[in-house]
Backbone as CSV, one residue per row, in Angstrom:
resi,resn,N_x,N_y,N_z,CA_x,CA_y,CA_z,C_x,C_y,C_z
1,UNK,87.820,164.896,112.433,86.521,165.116,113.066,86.515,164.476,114.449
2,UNK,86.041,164.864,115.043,85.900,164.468,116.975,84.943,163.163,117.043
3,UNK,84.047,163.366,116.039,83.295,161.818,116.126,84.515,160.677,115.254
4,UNK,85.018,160.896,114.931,86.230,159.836,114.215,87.021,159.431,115.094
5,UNK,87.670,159.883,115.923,88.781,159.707,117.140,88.257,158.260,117.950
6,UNK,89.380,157.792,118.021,89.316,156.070,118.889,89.755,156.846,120.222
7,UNK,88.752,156.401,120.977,88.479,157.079,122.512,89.565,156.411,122.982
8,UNK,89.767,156.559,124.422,91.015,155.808,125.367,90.220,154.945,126.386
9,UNK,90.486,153.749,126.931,89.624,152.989,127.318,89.870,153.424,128.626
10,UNK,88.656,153.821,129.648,87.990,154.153,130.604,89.822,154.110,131.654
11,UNK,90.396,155.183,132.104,91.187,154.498,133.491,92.585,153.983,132.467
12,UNK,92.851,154.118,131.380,93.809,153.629,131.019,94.583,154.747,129.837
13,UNK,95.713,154.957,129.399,96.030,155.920,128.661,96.186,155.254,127.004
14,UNK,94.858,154.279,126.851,95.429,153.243,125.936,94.007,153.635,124.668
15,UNK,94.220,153.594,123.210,92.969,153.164,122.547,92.559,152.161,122.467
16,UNK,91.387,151.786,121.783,91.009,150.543,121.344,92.120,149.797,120.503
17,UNK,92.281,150.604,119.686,93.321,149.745,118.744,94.556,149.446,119.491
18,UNK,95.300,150.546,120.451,96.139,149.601,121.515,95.952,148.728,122.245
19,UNK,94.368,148.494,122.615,93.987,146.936,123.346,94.305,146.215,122.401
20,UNK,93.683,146.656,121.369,93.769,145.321,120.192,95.149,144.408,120.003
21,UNK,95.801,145.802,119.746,97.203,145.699,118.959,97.898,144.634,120.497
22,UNK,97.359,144.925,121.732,98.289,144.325,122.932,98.147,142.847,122.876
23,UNK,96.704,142.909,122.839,95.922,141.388,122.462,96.353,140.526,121.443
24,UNK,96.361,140.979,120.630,97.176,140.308,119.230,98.534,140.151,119.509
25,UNK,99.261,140.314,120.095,100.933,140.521,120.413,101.383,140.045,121.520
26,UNK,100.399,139.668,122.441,100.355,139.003,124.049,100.238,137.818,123.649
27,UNK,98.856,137.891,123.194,98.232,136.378,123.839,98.795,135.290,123.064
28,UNK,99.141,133.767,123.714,99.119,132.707,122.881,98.616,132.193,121.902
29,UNK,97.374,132.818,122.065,96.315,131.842,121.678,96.288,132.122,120.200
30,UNK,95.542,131.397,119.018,95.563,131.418,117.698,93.926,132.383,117.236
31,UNK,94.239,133.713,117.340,93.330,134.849,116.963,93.189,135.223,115.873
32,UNK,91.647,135.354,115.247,92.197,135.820,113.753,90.895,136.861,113.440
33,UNK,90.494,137.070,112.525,89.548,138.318,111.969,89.686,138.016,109.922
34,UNK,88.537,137.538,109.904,88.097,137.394,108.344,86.945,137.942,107.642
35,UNK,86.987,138.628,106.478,86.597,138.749,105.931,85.237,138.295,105.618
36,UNK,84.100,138.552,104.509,83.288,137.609,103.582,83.404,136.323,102.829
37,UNK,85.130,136.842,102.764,85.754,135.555,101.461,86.223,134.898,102.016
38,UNK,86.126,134.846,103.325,87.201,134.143,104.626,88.768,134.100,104.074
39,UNK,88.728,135.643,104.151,90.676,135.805,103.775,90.509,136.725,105.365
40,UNK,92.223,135.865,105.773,92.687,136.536,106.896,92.862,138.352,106.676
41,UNK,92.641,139.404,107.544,92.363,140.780,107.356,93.694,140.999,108.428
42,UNK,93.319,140.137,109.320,94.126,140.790,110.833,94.766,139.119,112.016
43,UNK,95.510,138.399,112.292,95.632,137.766,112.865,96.949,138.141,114.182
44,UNK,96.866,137.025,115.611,97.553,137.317,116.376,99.305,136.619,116.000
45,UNK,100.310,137.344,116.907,101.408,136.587,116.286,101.384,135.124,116.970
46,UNK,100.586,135.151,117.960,100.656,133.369,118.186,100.135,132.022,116.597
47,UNK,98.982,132.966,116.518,98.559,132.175,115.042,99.616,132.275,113.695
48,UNK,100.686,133.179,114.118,101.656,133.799,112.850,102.455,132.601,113.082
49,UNK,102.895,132.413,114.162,103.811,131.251,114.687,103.332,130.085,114.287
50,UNK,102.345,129.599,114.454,101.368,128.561,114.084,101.356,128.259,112.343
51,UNK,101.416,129.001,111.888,101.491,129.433,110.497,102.712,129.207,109.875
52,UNK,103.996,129.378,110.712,105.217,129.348,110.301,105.371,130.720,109.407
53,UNK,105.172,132.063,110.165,104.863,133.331,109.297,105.687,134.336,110.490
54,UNK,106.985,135.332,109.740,107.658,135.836,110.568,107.080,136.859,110.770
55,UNK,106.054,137.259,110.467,105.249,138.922,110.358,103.591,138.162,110.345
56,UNK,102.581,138.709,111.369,101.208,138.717,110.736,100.931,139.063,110.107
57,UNK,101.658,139.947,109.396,101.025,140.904,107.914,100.726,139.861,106.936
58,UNK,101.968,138.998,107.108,102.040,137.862,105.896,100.521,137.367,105.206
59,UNK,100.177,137.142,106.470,98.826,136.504,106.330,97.415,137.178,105.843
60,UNK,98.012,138.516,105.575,96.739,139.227,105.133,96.123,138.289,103.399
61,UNK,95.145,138.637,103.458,94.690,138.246,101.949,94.575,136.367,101.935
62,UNK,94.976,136.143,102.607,95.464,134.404,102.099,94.379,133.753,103.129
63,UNK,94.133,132.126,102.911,93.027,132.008,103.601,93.273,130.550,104.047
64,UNK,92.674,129.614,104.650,93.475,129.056,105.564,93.666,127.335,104.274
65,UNK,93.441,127.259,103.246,93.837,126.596,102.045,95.167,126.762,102.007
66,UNK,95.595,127.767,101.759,97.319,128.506,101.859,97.814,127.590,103.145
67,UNK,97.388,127.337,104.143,98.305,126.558,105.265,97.898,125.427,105.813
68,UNK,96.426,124.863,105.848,96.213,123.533,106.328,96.076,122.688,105.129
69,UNK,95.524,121.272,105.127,95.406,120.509,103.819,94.223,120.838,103.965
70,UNK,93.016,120.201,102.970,91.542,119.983,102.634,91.028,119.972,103.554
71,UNK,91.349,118.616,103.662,90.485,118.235,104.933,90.240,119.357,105.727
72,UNK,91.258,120.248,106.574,90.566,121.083,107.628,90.219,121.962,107.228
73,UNK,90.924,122.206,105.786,90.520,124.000,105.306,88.570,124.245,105.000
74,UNK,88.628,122.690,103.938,87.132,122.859,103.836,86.211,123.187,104.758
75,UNK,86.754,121.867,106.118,85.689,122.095,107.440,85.222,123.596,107.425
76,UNK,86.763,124.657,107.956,86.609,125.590,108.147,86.142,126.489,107.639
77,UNK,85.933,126.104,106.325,85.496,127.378,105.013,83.651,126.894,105.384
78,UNK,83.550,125.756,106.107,81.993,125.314,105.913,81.373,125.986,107.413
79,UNK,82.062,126.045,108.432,81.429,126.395,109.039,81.420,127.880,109.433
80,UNK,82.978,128.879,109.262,82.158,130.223,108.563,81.188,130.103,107.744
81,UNK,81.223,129.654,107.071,79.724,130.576,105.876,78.503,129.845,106.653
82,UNK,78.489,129.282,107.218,77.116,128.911,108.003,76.873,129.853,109.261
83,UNK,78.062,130.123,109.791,78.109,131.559,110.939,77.610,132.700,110.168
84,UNK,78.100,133.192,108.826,77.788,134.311,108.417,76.039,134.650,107.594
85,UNK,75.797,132.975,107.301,74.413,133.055,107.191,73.628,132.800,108.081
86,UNK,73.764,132.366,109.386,73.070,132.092,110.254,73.298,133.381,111.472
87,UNK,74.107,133.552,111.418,74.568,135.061,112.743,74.686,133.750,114.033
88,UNK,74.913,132.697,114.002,75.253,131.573,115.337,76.463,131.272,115.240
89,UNK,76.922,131.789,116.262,78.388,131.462,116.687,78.472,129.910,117.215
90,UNK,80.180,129.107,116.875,80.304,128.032,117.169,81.662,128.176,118.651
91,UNK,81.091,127.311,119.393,81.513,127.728,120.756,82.145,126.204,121.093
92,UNK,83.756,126.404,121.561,84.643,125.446,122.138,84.542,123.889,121.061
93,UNK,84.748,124.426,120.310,84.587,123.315,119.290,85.573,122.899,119.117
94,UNK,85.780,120.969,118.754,87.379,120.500,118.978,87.349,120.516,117.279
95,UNK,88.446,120.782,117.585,88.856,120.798,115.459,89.808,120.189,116.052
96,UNK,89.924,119.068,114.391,91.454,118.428,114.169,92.200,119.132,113.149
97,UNK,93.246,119.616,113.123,94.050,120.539,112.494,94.744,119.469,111.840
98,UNK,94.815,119.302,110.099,95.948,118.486,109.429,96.996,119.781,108.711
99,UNK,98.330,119.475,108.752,99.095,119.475,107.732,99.663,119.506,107.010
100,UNK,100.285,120.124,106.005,100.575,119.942,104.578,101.785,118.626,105.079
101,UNK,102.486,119.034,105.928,103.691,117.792,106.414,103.168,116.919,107.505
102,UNK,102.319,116.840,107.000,101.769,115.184,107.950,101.585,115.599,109.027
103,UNK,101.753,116.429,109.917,101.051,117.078,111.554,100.082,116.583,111.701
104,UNK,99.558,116.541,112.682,98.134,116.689,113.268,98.330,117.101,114.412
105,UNK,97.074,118.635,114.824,97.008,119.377,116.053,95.749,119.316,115.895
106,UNK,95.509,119.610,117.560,94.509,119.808,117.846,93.423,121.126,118.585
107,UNK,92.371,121.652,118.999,92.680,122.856,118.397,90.929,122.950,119.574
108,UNK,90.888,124.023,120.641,89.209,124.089,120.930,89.430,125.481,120.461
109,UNK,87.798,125.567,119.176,87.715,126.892,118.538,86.747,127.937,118.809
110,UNK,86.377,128.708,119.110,85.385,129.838,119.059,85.047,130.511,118.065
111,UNK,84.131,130.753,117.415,84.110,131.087,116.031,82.642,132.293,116.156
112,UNK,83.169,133.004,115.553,81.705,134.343,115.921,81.624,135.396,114.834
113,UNK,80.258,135.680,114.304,80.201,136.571,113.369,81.098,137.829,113.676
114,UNK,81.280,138.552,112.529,82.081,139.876,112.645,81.025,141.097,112.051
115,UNK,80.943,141.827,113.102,80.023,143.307,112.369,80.566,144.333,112.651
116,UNK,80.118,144.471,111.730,80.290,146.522,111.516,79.399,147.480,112.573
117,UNK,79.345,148.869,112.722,78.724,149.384,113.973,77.104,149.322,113.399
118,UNK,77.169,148.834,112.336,75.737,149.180,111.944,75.246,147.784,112.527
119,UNK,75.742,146.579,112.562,75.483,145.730,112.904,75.644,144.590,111.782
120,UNK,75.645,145.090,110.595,75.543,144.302,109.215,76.813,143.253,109.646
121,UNK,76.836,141.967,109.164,78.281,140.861,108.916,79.006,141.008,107.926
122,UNK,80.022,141.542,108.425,81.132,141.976,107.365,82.631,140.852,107.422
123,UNK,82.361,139.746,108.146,82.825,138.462,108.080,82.787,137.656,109.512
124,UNK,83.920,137.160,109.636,83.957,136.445,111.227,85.428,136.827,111.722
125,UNK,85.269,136.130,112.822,86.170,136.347,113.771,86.973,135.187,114.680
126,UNK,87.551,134.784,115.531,87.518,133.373,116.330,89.091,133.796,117.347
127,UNK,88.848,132.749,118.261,90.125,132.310,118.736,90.176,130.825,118.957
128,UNK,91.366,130.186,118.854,91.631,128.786,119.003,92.906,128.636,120.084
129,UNK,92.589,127.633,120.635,93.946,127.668,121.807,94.186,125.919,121.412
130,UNK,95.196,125.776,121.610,96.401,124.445,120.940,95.690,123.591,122.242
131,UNK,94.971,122.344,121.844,94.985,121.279,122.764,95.287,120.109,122.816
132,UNK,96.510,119.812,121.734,97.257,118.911,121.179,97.453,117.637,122.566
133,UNK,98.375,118.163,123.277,98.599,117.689,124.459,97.553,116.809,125.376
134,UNK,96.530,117.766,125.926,95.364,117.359,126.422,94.653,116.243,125.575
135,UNK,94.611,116.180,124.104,93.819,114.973,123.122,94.700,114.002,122.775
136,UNK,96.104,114.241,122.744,96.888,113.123,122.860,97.046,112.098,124.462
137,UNK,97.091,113.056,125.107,96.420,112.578,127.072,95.248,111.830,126.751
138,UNK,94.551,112.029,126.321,92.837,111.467,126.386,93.460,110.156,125.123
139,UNK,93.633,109.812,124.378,93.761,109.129,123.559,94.644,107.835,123.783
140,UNK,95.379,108.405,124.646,96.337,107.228,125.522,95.793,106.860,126.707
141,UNK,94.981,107.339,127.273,93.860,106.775,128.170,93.163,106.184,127.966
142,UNK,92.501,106.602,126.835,91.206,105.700,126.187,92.336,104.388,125.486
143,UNK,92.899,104.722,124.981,94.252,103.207,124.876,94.349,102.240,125.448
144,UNK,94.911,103.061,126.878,94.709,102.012,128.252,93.999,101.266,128.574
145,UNK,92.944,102.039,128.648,91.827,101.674,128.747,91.095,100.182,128.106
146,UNK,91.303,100.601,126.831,90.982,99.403,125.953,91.849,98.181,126.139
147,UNK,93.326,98.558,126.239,94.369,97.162,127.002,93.368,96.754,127.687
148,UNK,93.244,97.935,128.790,93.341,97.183,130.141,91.435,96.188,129.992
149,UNK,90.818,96.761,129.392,89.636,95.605,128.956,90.119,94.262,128.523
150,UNK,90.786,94.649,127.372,91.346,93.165,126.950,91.469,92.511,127.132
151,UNK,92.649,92.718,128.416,93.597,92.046,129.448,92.543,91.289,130.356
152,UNK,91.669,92.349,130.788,90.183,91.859,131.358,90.167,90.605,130.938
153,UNK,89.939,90.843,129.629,89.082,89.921,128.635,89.427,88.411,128.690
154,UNK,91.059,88.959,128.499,91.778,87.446,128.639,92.221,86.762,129.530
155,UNK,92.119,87.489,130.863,92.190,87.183,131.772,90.864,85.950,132.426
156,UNK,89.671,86.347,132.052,88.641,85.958,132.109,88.193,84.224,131.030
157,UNK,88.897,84.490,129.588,88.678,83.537,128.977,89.996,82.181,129.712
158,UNK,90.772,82.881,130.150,92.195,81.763,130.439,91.729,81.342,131.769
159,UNK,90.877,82.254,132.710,90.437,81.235,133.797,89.416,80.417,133.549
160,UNK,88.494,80.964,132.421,87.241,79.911,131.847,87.785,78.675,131.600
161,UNK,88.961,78.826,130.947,89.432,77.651,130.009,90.372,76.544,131.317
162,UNK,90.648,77.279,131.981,91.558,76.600,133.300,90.694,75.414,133.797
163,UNK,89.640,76.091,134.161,88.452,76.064,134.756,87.776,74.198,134.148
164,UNK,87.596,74.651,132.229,87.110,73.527,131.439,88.889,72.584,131.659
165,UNK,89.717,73.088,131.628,90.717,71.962,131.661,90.519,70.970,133.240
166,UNK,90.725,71.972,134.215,90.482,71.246,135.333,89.192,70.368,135.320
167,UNK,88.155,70.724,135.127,87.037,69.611,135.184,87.113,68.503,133.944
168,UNK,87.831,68.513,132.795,88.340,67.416,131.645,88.626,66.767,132.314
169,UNK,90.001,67.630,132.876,91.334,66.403,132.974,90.669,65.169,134.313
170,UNK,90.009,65.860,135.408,89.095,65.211,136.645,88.264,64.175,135.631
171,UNK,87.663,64.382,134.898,86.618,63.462,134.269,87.547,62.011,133.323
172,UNK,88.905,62.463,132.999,89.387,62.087,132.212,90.281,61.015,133.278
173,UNK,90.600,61.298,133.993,91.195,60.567,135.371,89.917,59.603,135.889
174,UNK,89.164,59.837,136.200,87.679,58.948,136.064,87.151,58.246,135.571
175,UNK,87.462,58.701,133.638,87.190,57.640,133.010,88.677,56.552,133.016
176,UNK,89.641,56.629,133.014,90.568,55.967,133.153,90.631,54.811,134.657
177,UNK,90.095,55.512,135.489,90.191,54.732,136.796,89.065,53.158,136.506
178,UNK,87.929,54.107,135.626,86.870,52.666,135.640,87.228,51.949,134.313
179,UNK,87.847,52.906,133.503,88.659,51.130,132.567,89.507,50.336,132.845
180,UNK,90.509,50.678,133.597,91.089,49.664,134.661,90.457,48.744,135.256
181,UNK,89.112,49.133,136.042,88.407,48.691,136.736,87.886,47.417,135.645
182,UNK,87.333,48.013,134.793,86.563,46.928,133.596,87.589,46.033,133.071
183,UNK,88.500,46.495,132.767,89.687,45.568,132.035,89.781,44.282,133.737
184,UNK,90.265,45.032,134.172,90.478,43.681,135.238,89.434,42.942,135.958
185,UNK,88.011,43.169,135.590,86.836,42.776,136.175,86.705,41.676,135.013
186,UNK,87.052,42.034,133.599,86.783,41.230,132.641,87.369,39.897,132.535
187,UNK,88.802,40.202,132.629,89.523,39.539,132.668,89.673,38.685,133.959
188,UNK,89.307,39.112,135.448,89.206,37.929,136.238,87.657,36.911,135.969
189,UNK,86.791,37.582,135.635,85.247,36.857,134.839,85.741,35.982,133.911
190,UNK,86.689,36.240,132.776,86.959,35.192,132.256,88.070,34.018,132.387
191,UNK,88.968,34.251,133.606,90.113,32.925,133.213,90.087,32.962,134.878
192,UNK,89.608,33.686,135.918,89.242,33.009,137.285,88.517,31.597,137.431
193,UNK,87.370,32.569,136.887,85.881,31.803,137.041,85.979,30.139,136.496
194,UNK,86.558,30.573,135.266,86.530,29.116,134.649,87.717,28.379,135.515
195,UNK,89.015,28.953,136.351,89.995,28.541,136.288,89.391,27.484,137.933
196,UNK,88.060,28.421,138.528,87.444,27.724,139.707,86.581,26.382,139.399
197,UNK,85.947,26.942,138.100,84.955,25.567,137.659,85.547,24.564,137.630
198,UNK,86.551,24.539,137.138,87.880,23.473,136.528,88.195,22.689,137.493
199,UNK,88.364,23.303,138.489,89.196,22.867,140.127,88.275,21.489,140.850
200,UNK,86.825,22.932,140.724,85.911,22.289,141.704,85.258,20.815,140.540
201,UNK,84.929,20.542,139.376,84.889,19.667,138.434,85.868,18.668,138.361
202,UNK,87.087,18.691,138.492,88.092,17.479,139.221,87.774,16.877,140.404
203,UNK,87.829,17.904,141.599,87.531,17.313,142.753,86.248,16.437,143.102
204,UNK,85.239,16.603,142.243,84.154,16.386,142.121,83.543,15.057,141.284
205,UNK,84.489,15.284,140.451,84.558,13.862,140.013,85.636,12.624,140.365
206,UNK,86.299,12.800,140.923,87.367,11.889,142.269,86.439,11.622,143.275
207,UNK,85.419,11.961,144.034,84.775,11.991,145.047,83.318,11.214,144.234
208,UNK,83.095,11.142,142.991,81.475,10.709,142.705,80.120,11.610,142.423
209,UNK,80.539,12.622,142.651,79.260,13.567,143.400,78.715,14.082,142.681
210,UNK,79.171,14.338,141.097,79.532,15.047,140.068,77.937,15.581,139.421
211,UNK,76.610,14.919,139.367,75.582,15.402,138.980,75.098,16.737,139.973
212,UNK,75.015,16.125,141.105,74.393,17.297,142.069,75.192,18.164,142.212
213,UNK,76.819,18.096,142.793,77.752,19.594,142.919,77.662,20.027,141.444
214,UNK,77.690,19.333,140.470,77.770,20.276,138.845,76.364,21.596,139.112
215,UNK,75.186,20.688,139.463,73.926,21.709,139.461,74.361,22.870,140.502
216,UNK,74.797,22.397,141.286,75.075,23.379,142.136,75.769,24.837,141.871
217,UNK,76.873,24.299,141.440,77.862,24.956,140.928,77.682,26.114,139.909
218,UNK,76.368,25.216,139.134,76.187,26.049,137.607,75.532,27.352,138.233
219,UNK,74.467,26.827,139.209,73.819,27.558,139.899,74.752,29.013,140.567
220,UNK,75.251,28.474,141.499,75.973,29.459,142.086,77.182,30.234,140.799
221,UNK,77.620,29.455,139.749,78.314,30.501,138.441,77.315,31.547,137.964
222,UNK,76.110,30.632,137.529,75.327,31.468,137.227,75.023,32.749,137.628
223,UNK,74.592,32.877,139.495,74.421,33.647,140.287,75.851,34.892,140.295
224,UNK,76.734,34.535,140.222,78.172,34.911,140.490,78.232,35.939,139.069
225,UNK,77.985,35.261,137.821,77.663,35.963,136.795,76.493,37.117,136.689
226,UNK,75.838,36.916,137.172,74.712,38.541,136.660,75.206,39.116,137.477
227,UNK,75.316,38.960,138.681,76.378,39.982,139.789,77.560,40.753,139.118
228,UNK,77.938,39.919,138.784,79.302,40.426,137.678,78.675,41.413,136.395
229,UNK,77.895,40.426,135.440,76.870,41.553,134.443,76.558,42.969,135.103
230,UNK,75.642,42.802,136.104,75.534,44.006,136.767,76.262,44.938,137.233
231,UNK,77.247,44.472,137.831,78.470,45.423,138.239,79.423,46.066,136.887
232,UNK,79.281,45.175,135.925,79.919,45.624,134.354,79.103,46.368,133.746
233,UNK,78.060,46.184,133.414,76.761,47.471,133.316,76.765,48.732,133.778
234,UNK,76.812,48.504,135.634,76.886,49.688,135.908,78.003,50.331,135.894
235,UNK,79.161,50.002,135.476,80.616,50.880,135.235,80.876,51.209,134.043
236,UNK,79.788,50.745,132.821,79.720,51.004,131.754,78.966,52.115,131.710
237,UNK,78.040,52.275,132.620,76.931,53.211,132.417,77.704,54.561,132.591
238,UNK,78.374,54.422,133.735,79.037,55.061,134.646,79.708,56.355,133.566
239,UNK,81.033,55.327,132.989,81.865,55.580,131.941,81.257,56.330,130.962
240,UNK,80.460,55.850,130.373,79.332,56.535,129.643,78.962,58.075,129.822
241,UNK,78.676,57.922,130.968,78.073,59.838,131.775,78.932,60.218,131.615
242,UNK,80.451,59.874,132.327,81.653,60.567,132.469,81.936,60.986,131.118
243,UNK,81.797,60.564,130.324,82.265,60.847,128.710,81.752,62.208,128.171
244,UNK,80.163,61.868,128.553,79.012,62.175,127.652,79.354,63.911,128.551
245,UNK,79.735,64.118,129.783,80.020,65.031,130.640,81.489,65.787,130.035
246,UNK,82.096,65.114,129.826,83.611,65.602,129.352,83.190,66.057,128.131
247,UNK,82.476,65.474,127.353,82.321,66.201,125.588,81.187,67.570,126.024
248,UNK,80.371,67.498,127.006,79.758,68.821,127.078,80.752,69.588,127.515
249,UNK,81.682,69.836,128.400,82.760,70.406,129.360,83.518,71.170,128.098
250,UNK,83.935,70.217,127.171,84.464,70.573,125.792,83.805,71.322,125.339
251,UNK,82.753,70.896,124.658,82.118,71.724,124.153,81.882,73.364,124.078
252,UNK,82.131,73.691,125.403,80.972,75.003,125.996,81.476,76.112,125.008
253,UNK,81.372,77.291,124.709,81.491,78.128,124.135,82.831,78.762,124.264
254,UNK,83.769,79.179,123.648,85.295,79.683,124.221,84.865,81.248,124.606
């Protein structure tokens, strides 16, 4: 019948089904055509290849359980039947492809109802192109990436910490300088001082004089002493901060 005949496409000596058939046999890309039951009807030989299938025929009837594991087959079985009840096509979608031998590909999909001329859904349809490459690229970037934070990271805590060492070790040199200081302040307070009383208390009593230079004397020890107290106080105090400064320095948060 003349209404049955597959016309020749406009300018070309070709039918539809020779576009088809060129399309399916050209292109790279992973093309397919399913059913209701989502069984393959018609696929390209790039997807045959993909398949590990020396003929597309192979693939008639079988459905994509037969070649990926669970994991992706289910995805895929879930989001046809949501295309075929909804009539909404899924557009550049990244699928992760597992399997049966441990693979993983990666995969941007197009996925679109399939109708008849009446218009009714008589299954789906799709193409997928391999973006293995490109998501393994992105994944080692985002890698880097994360090093290179790290590195940030530690870069940042080892100058913090430089940072608390240098102001310790300064505080710690500080407190050391004024215990020196105290040790030998102490120690001339105790065996100077007396070693002067001693002196001037001989001479003092050879000469007679011994009531009034004693008052004197006590006087001016006396005087000589809180000077001394005071100056030992305040290097105690001193010492003190420096400490009380070094244990906050310590302290701070790593």
């Amino acid at each position: 019948m003349p209404g049955s005949r597959v016309k020749s496409a406009p300018g070309l000596p070709l039918s539809s089904v020779d576009l088809l058939r060129s399309l399916l046999e050209g292109s790279p890309d992973a093309i397919y055509f399913k059913d209701l039951e989502s069984r393959f009807v018609m696929i390209s030989r790039g997807l045959a290849r993909l398949l590990g299938l020396a003929d597309p025929q192979e693939a008639y009837g079988k459905r994509d359980h037969d070649f990926f594991t669970q994991e992706h087959a289910a995805q895929a079985l879930a989001d046809e039947r949501q295309i075929m009840e909804t009539g909404e096509p899924v557009i550049d979608q990244v699928e992760k492809e597992t399997w049966p031998d441990g693979r993983i590909t990666w995969a941007s999909s197009t996925k679109l109802p399939l109708r008849d001329a009446a218009g009714k859904t008589v299954g789906t349809f799709g193409i997928s192109r391999d973006i293995t490459a490109r998501k393994i690229a992105e994944q080692r970037l985002q890698q880097a990436q994360q090093e290179l934070l790290r590195a940030s990271q530690r870069a940042a805590v080892a100058e913090f910490a430089a940072g608390v060492f240098t102001q310790a070790l300064g505080m710690l040199e500080h407190a050391q300088i004024k215990t020196d200081r105290l040790r030998r302040r102490v120690h001339r307070t105790q065996v100077d001082a007396m070693g002067t009383l001693a002196s001037q208390l001989v001479a003092q009593l050879a000469t007679g004089t011994l009531e009034q230079a004693l008052a004197t004397n006590l006087c001016v020890m006396v005087t000589a002493a809180a000077a001394e107290q005071k100056a030992f106080v305040e290097d105690i105090d001193e010492l003190h901060h420096s400490l009380k400064q070094l244990t906050r320095i310590l302290a701070l948060p790593k």
